[in-house]
N, C-alpha and C positions, 0 to 999 in steps of 0.2 A: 584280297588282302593287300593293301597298301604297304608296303618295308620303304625306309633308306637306309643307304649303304653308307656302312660307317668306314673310315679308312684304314680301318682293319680285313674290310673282307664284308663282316658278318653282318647279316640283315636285321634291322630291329624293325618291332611292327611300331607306325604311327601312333595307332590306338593302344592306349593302354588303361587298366582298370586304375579308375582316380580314387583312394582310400581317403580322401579329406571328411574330417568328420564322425570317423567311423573310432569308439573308443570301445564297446563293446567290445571283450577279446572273443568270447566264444563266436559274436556274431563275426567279426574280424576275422577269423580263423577260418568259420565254414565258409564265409564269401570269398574269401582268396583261393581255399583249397574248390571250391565250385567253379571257379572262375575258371582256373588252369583244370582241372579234370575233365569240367565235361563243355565250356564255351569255347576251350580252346588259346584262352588268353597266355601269352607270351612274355606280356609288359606289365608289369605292376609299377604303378608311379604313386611315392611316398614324400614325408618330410618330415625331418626330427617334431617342426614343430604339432604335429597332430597329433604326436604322442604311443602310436602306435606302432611303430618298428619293429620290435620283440614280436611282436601279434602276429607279422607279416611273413616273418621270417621263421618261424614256429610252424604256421601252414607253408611256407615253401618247404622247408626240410621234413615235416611230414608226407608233404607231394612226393619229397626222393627218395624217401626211406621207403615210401608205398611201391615207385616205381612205377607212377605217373607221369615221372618229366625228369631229364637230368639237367642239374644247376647250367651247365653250359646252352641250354635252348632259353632261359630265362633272362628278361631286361629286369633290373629294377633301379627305376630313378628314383631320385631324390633332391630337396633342396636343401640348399644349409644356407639360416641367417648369416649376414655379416657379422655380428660375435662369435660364430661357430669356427670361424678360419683360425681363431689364437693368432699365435703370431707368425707371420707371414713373410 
């Protein structure tokens, strides 16, 4: 397992599950909650624009609520367009 060390302390893993693409929510749901339950994934990396966020965050907080993972072991990136900044 690859991590860097962010300058907080906490270790993020390199690898993380890429959700590009993925608009199906049920399928969205069981591959993120699959990911974190049983492959062990840590990072989930997203972006407003693929549409799925809600999906993402739906299986994360089902993950915490089950008591799979608590939100503090979890990375989730994301991009935002340059029109997403408003004003600045």
């Amino acid at each position: 397992s690859m991590f860097y060390t962010l300058p907080s302390g906490d270790k993020m893993p390199f690898l993380g599950l890429g959700t590009f693409d993925s608009k199906d929510e049920k399928l969205v749901i069981d591959t993120v909650k699959h990911a974190i339950q049983h492959e062990g994934y840590r990072h989930i990396d997203t972006s407003s624009f693929y549409l799925n966020e809600n999906f993402i965050g739906t299986a994360i907080k089902e993950c915490i609520s089950e008591g799979s993972v608590s939100r503090s072991d979890l990375f989730v990136t994301t991009k935002l367009w340059r029109s997403g900044f408003g004003d600045v």
